[in-house]
N, CA, C and O atoms as a printed pandas DataFrame, in Angstrom:
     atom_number atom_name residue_name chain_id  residue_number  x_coord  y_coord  z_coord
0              1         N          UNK        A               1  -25.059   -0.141   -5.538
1              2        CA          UNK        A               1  -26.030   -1.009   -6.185
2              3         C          UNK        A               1  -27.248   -1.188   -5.297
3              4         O          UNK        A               1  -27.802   -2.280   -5.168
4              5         N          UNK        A               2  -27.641   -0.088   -4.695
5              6        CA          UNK        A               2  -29.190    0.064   -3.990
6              7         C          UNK        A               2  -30.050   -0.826   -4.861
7              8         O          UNK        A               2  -30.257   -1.957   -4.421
8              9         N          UNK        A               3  -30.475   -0.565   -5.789
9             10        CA          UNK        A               3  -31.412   -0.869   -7.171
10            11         C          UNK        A               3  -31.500   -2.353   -6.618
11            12         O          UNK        A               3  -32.671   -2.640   -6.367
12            13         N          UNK        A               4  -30.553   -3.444   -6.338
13            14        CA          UNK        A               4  -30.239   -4.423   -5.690
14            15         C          UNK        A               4  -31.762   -4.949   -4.825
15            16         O          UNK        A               4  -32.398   -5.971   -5.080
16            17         N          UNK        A               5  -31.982   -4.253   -4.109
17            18        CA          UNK        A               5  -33.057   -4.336   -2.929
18            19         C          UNK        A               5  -34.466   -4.368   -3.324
19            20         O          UNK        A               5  -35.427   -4.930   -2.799
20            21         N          UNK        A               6  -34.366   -3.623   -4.387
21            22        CA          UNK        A               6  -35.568   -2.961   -4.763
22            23         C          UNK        A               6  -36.007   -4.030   -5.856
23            24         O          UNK        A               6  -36.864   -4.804   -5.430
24            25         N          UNK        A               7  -35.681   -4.206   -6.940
25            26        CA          UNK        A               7  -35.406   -5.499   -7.383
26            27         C          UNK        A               7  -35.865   -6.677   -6.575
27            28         O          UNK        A               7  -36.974   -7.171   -6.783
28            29         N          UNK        A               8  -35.158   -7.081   -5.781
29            30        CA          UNK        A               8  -35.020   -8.195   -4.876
30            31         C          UNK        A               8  -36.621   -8.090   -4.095
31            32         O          UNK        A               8  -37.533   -8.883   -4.330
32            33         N          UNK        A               9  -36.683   -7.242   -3.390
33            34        CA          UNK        A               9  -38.173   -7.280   -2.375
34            35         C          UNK        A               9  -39.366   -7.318   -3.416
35            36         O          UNK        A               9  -40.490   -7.784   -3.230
36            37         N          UNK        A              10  -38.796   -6.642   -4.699
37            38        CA          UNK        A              10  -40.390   -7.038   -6.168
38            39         C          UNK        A              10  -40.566   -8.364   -6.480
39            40         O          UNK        A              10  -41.655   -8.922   -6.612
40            41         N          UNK        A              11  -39.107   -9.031   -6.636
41            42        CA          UNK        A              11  -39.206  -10.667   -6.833
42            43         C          UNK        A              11  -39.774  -11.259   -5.460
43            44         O          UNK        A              11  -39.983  -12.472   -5.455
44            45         N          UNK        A              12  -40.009  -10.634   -4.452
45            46        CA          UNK        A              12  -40.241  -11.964   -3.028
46            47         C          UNK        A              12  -39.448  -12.221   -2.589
47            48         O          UNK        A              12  -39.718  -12.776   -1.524
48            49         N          UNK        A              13  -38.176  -12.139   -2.821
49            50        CA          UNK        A              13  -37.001  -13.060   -1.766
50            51         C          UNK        A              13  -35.971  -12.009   -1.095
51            52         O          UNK        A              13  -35.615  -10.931   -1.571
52            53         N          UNK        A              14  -35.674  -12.459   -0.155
53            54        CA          UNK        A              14  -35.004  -11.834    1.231
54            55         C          UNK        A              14  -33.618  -12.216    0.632
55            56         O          UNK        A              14  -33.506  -12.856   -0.414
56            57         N          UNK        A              15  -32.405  -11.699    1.500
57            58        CA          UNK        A              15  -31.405  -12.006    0.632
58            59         C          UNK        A              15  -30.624  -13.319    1.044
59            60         O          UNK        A              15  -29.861  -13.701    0.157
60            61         N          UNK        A              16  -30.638  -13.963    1.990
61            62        CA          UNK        A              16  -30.487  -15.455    1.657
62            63         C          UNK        A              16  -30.623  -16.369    0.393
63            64         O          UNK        A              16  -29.934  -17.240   -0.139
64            65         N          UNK        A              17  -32.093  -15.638    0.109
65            66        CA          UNK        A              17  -32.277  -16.411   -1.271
66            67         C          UNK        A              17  -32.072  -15.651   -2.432
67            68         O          UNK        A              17  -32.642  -16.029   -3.456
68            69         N          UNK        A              18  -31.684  -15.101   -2.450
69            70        CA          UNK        A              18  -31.063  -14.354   -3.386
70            71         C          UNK        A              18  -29.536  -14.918   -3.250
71            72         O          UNK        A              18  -29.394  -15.910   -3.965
72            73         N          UNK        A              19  -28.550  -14.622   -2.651
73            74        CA          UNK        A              19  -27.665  -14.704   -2.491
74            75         C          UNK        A              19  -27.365  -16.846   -2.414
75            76         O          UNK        A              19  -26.322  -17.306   -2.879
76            77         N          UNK        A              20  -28.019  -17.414   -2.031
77            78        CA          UNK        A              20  -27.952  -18.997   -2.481
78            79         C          UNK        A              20  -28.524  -18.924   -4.080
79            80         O          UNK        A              20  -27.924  -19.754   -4.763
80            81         N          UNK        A              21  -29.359  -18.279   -4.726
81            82        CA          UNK        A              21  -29.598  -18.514   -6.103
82            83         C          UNK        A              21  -28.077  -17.989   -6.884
83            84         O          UNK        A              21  -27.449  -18.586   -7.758
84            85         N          UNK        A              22  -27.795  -16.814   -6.297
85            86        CA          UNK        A              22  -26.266  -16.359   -7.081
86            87         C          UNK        A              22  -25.438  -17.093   -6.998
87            88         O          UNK        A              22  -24.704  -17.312   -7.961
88            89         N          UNK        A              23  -25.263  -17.814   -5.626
89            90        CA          UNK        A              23  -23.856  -18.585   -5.246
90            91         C          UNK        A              23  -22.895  -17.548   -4.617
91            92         O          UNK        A              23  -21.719  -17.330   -4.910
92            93         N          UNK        A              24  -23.694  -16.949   -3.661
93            94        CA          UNK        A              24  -22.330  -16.158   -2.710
94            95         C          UNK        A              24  -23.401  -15.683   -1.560
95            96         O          UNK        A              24  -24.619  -15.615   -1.730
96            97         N          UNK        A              25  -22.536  -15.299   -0.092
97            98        CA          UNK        A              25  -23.156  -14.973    1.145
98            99         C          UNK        A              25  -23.919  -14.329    1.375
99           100         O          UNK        A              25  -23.478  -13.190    1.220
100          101         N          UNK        A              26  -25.166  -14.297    1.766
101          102        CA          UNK        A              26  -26.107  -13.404    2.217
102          103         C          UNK        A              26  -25.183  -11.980    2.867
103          104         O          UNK        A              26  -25.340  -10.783    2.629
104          105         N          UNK        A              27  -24.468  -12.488    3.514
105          106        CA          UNK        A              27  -23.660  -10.820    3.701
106          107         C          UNK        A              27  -22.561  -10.003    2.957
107          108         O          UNK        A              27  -21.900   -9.074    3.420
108          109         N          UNK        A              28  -22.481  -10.729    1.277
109          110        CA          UNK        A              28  -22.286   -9.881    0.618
110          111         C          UNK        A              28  -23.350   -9.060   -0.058
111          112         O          UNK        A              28  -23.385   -7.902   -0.473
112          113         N          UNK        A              29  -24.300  -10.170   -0.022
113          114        CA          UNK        A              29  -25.836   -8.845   -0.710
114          115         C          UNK        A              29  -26.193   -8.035    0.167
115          116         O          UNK        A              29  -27.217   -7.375   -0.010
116          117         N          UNK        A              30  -25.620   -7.931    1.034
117          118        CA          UNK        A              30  -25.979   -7.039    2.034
118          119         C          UNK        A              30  -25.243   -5.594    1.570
119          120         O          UNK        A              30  -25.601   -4.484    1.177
120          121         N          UNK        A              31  -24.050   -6.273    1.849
121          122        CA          UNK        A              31  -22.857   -5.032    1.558
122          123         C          UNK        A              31  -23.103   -4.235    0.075
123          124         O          UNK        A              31  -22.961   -3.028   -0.121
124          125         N          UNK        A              32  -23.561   -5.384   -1.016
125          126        CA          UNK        A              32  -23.881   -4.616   -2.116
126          127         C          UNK        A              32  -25.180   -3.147   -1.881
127          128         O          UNK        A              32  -25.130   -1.928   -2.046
128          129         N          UNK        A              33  -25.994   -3.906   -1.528
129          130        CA          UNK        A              33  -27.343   -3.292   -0.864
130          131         C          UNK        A              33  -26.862   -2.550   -0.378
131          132         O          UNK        A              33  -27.111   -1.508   -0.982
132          133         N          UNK        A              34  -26.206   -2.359    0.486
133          134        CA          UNK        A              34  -25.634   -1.187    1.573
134          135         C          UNK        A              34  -24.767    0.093    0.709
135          136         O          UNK        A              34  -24.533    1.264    1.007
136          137         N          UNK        A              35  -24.478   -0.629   -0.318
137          138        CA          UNK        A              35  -23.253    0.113   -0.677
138          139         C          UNK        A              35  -21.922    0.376   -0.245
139          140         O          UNK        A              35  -21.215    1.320   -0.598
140          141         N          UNK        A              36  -21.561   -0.813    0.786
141          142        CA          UNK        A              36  -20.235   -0.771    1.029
142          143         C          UNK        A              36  -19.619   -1.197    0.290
143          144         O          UNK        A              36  -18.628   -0.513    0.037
144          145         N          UNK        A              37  -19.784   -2.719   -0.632
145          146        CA          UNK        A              37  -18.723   -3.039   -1.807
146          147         C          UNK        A              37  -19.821   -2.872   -2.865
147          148         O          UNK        A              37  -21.004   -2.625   -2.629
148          149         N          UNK        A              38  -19.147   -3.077   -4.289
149          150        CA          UNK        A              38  -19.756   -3.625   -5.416
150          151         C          UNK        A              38  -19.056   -5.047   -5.720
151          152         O          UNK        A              38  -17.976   -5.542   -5.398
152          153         N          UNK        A              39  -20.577   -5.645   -6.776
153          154        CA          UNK        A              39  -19.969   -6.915   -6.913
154          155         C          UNK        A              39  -19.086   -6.574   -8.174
155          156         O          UNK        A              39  -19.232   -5.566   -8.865
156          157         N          UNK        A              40  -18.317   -7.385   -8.336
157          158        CA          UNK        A              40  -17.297   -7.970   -9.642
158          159         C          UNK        A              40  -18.435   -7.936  -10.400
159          160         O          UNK        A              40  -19.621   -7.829  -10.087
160          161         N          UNK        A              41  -17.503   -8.119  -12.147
161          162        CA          UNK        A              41  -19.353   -7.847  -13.093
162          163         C          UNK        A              41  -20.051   -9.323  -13.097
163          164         O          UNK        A              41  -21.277   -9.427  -13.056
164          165         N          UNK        A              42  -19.338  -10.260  -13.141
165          166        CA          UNK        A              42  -19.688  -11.813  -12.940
166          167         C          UNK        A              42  -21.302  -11.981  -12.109
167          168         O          UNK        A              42  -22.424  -12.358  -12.446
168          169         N          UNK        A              43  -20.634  -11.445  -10.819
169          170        CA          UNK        A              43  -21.866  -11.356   -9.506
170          171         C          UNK        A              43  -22.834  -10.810   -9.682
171          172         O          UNK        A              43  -23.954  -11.138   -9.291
172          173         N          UNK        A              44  -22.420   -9.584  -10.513
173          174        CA          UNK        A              44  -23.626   -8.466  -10.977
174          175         C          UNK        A              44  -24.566   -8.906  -12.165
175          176         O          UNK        A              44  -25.792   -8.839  -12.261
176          177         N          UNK        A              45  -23.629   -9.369  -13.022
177          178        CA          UNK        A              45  -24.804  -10.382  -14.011
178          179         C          UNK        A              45  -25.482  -11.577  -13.319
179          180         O          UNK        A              45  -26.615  -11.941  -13.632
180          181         N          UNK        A              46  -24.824  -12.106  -12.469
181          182        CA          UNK        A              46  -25.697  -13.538  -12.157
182          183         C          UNK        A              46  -27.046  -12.541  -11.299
183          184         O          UNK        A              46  -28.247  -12.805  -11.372
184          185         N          UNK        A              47  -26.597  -11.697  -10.731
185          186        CA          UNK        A              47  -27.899  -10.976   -9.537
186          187         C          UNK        A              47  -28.871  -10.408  -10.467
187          188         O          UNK        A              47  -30.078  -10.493  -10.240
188          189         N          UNK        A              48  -28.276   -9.683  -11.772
189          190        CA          UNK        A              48  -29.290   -9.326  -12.948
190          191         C          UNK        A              48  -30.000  -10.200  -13.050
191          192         O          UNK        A              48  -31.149  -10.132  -12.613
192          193         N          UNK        A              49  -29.290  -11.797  -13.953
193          194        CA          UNK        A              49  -30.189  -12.859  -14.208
194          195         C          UNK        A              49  -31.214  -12.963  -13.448
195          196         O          UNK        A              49  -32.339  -12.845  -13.934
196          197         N          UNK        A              50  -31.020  -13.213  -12.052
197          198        CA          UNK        A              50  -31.878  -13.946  -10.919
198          199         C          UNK        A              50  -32.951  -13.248  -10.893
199          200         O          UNK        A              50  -34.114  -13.647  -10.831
200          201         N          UNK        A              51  -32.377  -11.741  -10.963
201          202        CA          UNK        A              51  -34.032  -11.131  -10.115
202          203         C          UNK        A              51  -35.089  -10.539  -12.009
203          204         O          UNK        A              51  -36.212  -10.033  -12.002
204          205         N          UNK        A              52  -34.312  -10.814  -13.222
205          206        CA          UNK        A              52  -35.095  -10.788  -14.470
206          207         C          UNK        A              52  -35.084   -9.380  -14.802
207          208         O          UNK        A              52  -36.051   -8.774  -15.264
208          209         N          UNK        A              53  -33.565   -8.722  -14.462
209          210        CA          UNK        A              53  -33.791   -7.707  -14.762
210          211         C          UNK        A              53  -32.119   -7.049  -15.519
211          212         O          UNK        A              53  -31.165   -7.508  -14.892
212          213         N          UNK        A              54  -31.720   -6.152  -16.637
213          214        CA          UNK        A              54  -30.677   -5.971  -17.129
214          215         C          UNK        A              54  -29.571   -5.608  -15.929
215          216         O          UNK        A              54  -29.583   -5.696  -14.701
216          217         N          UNK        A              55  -28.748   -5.218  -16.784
217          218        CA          UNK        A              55  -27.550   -4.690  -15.644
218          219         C          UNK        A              55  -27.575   -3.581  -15.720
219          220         O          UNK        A              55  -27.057   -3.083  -14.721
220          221         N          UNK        A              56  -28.008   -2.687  -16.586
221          222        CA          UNK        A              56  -28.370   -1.217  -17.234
222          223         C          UNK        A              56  -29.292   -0.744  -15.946
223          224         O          UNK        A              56  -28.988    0.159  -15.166
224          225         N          UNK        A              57  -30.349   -1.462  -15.902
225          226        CA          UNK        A              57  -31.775   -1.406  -14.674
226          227         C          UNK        A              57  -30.835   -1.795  -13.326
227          228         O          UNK        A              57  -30.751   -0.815  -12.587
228          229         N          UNK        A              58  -30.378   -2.535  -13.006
229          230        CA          UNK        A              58  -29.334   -2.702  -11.653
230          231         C          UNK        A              58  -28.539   -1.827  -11.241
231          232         O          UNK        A              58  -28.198   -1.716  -10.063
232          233         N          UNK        A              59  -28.165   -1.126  -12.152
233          234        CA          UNK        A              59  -26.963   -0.148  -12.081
234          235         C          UNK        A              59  -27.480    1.424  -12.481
235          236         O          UNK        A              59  -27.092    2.576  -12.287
236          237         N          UNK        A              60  -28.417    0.846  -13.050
237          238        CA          UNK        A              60  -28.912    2.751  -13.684
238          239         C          UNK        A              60  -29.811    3.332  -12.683
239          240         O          UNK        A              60  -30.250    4.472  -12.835
């Protein structure tokens, strides 16, 4: 979930704030970003919501 970052640095926010708007650790958006884990789809929709973008566009 690269797309994650890219997303994220268009909205302005670093992933602290990203990750306090979702409700989970700045060093899991990391790991997403990184591509070491993926989130559950829960996480992945709330990170869609936040940054105003589908899950299709997050993931595609």
């Amino acid at each position: 979930m690269k797309k994650i970052k890219i997303y994220r640095e268009q909205k302005g926010m670093n992933q602290t704030e990203l990750a306090q708007a979702v409700g989970i650790s700045q060093g899991e958006i990391s790991s997403y970003e990184s591509g070491v884990k993926s989130p559950r789809v829960n996480v992945a929709l709330a990170i869609a919501e936040v940054l105003g973008v589908t899950i299709a566009e997050l993931v595609g």
